[in-house]
C-alpha positions in Angstrom: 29.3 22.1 -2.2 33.1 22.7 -1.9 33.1 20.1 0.8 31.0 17.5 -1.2 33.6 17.5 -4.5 36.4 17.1 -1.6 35.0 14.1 0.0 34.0 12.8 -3.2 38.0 13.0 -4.2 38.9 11.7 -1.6 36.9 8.7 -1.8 37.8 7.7 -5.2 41.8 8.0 -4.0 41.5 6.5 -1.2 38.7 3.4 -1.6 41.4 0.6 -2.4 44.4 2.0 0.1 45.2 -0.8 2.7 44.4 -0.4 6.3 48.0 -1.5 6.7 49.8 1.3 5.1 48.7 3.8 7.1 50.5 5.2 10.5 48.6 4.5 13.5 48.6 6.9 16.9 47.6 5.6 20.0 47.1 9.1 21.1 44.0 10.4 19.2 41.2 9.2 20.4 38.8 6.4 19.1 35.4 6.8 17.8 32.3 4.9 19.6 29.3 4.2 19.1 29.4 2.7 15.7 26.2 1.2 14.1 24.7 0.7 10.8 21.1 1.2 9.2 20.4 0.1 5.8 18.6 1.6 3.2 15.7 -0.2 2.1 15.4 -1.1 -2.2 12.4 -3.2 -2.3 14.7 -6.1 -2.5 14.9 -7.8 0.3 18.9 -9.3 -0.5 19.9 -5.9 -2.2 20.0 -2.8 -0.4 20.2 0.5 -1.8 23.6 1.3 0.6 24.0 1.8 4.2 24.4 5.2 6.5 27.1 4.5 9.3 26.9 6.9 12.5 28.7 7.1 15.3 29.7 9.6 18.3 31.2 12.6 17.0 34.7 13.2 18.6 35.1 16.9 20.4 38.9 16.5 20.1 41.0 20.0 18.2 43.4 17.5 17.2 40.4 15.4 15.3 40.3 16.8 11.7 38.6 14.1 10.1 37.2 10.7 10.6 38.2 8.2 7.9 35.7 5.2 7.2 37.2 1.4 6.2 35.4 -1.1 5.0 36.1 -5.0 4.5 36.7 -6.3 1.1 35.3 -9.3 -0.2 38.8 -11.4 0.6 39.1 -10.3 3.7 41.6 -7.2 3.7 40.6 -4.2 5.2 40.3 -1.3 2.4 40.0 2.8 3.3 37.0 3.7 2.1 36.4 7.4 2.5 36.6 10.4 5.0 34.3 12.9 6.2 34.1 15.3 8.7 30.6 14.3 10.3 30.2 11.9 12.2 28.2 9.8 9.7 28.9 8.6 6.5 26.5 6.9 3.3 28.0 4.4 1.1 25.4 4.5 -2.0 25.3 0.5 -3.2 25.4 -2.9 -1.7 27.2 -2.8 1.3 30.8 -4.4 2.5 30.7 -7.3 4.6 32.0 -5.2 7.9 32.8 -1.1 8.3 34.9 0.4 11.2 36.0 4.3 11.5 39.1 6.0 13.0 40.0 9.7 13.7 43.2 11.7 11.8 44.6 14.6 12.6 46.0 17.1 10.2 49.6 15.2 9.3 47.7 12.3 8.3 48.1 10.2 11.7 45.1 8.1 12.2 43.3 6.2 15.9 43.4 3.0 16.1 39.9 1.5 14.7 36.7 1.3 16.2 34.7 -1.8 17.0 34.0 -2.9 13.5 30.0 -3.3 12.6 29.1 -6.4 10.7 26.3 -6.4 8.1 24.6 -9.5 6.8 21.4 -9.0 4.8 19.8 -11.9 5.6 19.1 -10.4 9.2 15.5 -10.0 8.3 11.8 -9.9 9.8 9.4 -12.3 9.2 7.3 -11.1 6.2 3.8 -9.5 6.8 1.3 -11.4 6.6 -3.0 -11.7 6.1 -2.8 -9.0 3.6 -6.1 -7.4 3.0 -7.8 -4.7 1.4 -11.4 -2.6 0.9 -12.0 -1.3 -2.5 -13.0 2.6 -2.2 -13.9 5.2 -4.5 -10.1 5.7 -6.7 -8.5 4.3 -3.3 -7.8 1.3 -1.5 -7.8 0.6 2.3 -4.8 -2.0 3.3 -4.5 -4.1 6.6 -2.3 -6.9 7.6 -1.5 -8.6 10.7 0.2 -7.2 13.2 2.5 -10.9 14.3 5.6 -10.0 12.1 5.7 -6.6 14.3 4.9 -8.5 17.3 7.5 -11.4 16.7 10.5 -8.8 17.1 8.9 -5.9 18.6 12.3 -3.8 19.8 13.4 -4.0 16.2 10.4 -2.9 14.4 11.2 0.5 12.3 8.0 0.7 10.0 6.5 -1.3 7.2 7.0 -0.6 3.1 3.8 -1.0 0.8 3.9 -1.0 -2.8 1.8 -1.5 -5.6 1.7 -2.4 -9.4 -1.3 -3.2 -12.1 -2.8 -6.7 -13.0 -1.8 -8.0 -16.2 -4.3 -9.3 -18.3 -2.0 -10.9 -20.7 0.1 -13.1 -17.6 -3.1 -13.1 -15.7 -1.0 -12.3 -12.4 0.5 -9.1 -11.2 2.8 -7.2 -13.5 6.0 -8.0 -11.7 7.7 -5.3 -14.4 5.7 -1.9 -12.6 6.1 -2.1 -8.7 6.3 0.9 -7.2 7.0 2.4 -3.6 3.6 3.6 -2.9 4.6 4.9 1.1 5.6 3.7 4.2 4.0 3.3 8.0 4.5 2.4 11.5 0.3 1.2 11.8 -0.9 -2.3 10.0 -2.7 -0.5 7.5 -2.5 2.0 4.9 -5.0 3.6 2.4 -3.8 3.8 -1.1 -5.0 6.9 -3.3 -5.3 8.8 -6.8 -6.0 5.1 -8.2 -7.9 5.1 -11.2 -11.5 3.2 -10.7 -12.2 0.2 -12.2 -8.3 -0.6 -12.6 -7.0 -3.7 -11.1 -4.3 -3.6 -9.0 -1.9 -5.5 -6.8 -0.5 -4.9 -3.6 2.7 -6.0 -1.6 4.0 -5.1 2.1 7.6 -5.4 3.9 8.8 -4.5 7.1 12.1 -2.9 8.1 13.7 -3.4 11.1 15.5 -0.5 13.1 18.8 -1.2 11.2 17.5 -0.7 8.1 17.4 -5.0 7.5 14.0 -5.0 4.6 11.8 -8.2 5.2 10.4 -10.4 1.9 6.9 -9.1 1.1 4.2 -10.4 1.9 1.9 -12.2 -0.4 0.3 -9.7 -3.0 -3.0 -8.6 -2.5 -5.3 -7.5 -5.7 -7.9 -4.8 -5.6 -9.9 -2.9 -8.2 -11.7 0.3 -7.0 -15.0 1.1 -7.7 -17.8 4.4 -8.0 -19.5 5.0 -4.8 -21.8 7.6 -3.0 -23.5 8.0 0.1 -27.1 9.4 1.5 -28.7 9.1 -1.7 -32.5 9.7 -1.3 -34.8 7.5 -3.8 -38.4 8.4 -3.9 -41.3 5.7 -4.3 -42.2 5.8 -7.8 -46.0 6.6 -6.7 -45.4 9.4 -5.1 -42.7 11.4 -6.8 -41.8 9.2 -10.7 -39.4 11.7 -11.4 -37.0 10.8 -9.1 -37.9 7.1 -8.3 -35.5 5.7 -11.0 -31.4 5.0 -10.4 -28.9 4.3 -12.9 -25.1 3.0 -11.7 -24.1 3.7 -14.9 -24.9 5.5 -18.2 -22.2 7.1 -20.4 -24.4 9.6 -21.9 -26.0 11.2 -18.5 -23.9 13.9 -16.6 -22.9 13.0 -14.2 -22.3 8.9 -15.7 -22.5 7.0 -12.2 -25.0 7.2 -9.5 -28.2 9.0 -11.5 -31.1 9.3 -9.7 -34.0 9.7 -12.1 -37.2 9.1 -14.1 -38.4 5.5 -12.8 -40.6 5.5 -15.9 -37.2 5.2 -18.3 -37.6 1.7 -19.3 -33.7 2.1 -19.5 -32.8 2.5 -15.8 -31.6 0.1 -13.7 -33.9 -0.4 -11.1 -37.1 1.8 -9.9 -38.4 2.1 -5.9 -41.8 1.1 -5.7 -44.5 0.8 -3.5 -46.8 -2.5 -3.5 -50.1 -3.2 -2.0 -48.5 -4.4 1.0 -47.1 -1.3 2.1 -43.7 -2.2 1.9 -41.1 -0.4 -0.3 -39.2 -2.5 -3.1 -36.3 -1.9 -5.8 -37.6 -3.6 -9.1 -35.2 -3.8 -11.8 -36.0 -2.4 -15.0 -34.4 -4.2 -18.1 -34.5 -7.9 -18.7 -30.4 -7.9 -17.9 -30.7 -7.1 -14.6 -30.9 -9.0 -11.7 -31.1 -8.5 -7.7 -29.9 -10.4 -4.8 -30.0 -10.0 -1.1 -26.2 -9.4 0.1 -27.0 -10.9 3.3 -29.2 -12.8 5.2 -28.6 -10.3 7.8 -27.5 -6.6 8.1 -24.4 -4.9 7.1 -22.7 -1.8 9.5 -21.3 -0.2 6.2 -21.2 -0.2 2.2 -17.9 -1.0 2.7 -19.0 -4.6 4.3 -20.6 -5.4 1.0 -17.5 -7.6 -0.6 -18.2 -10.1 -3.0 -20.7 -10.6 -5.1 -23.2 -13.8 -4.9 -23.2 -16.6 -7.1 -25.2 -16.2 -10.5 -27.8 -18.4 -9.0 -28.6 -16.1 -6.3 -29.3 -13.2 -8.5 -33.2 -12.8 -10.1 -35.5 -10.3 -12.0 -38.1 -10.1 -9.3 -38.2 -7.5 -6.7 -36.7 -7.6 -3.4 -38.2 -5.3 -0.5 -35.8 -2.6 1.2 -35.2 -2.9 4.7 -32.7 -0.4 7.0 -29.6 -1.8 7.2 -29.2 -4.9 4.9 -27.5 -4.7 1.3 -28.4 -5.6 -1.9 -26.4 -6.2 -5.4 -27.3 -6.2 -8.6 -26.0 -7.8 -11.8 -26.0 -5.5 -14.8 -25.9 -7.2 -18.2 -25.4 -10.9 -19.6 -24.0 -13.2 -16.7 -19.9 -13.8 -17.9 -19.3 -10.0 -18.9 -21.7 -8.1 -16.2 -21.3 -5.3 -14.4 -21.5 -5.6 -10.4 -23.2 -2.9 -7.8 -24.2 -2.7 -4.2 -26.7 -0.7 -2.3 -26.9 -0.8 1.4 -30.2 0.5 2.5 -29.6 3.4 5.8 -33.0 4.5 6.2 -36.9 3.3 5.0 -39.3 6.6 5.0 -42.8 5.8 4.2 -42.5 6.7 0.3 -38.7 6.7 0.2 -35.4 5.5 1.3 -31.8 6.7 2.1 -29.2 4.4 0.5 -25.5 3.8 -0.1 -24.3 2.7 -3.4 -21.2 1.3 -5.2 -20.5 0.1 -8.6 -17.8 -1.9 -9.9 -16.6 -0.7 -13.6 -14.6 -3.4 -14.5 -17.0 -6.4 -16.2 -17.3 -9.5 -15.4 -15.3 -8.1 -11.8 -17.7 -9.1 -8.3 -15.3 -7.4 -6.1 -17.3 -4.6 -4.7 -15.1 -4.2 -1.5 -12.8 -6.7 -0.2 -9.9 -7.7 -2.8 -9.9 -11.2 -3.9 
């Protein structure tokens, strides 16, 4: 601690001394090896400050190093000492930094090779931002050609993440947050709150510490899901033939398999004369409609839901591997769900489902 309150007086007597009032030794040697990383803000033009390092110096006669920077006109300005070989300077940056070694009556190298920083020096942004809605989390992806363009300089990307305003009907530009960092092109978001819109943004940071401009946001809303959920034929076992996505007074609310004689219910399994097995919805204000005309490998294919004019009352027949949503209430404020069928038994199935709280939302999986 002693050593921290030193340096910091140190610093703030010595940041506006000029490089040319201080004696010079050719004898003590000169540090190499200087570079510079930056430390990232989340704006792109505005760096939090910038960590210098360079090779420490195993001299006796080396008691300290002491840091210059260049002002804004030009001159050369001491900046600090320390007696590590690197040194943090919190705030926007100088222009260009250089270091030199003292000894213990004050005599000072000659300078390094000065580092120049410009913040422009930037990656291309990420691009093809994507995303999968999951149960309070979302799954992030982008493409990999901003990484590829400059692969030697490629540190690791930044995502963050705000809420949707409803009021500016675009994300709220007020709330972004640092949500993590990684070196892969994707990223799963967590602890998000279900049925809350939310935007996302990505950068990438090269090795020096240079933050890209982000990439186009992306806006998800996750939703309630569940897997291997058995529904019985309504024929053969009533009591468990019925499924709710959603009813406030049940414990738990989402996901209820139960009575398909509930005139209440969503939707009921049935069995009709021709063998086959068929979800029928239950009330008047809700509808079904075949995802796909072909299967699905996972609930989490199920992205948006079909037009209104694809949805009806009538029953649709349950077939392994395709997916099904339904529209829950009046068409402008209904609530979306998806069921992916896994396995047809000869009086049941096994299903996947998810529900999307948010009315009047169709994003089941993939952001919009």
């Amino acid at each position: 601690m002693r050593r921290l309150v030193t340096a910091a007086a140190l610093l703030t007597l010595a940041a506006c001394t000029d490089v040319a009032t201080q004696p010079r030794s050719t004898d003590l040697p000169v540090p190499t090896g200087l570079t510079y990383q930056l430390v990232p803000s989340g704006y792109p033009d505005s760096p939090d400050g910038v960590l210098l390092s360079w090779n420490d110096v195993s001299d006796t006669r080396v008691s300290a190093y002491v840091v210059y920077s260049r002002a804004s006109d030009g001159h050369w300005q001491r900046r600090a000492e320390t007696t590590s070989p690197t040194f943090s300077d919190a705030g926007y940056p100088a222009p260009a930094y250089y270091v030199a070694t003292r000894d213990d009556a004050g005599n000072e190298s000659q300078g390094s090779s000065s580092v120049t920083i410009d913040v422009r020096l930037r990656m291309p942004a990420p691009t093809a931002l994507t995303s999968v809605s999951l149960y309070r989390a979302a799954q992030l992806s982008w493409s990999s050609a901003s990484r590829l363009s400059q692969p030697s300089q490629f540190a690791y990307y930044r995502v963050y993440s705000t809420v949707w305003s409803a009021t500016a009907r675009n994300c709220d530009n007020d709330l972004w947050v640092l949500e993590g960092t990684t070196i892969s092109d994707d990223f799963l978001v967590t602890g998000l709150t279900n049925g809350v819109r939310y935007c996302f943004a990505v950068s990438i940071v090269s090795v020096d510490g240079h933050e890209s401009l982000w990439s186009i946001p992306r806006d998800d809303t996750p939703r309630y899901d569940s897997r291997n959920v058995i529904l019985d034929a309504f024929e053969v076992a009533p009591t468990t033939s019925g499924f709710d996505f959603y009813n406030p007074n049940a414990n738990p609310q989402f996901g209820i398999v139960t009575s398909g004689s509930s005139t209440n219910i969503d939707f009921r399994l049935e069995r009709h004369a021709d063998g086959l097995l068929y979800f029928v919805p239950m009330r008047s204000d809700v509808a079904i409609a075949l995802y796909s005309a072909d299967p699905v490998t996972d609930l989490t294919s199920i992205d948006i839901a079909p037009l209104d004019n694809a949805f009806s009352n009538g029953s649709i027949s349950a077939s392994p591997g395709y997916a099904y949503v339904f529209r829950i209430g009046p068409v402008g404020s209904a609530n979306y769900a998806a069921v992916r069928v896994s396995h047809v038994g000869s009086d049941y199935v096994i299903l996947d489902w998810s529900y999307q709280s948010q009315p009047n939302n169709p994003e089941l999986t993939v952001g919009r």
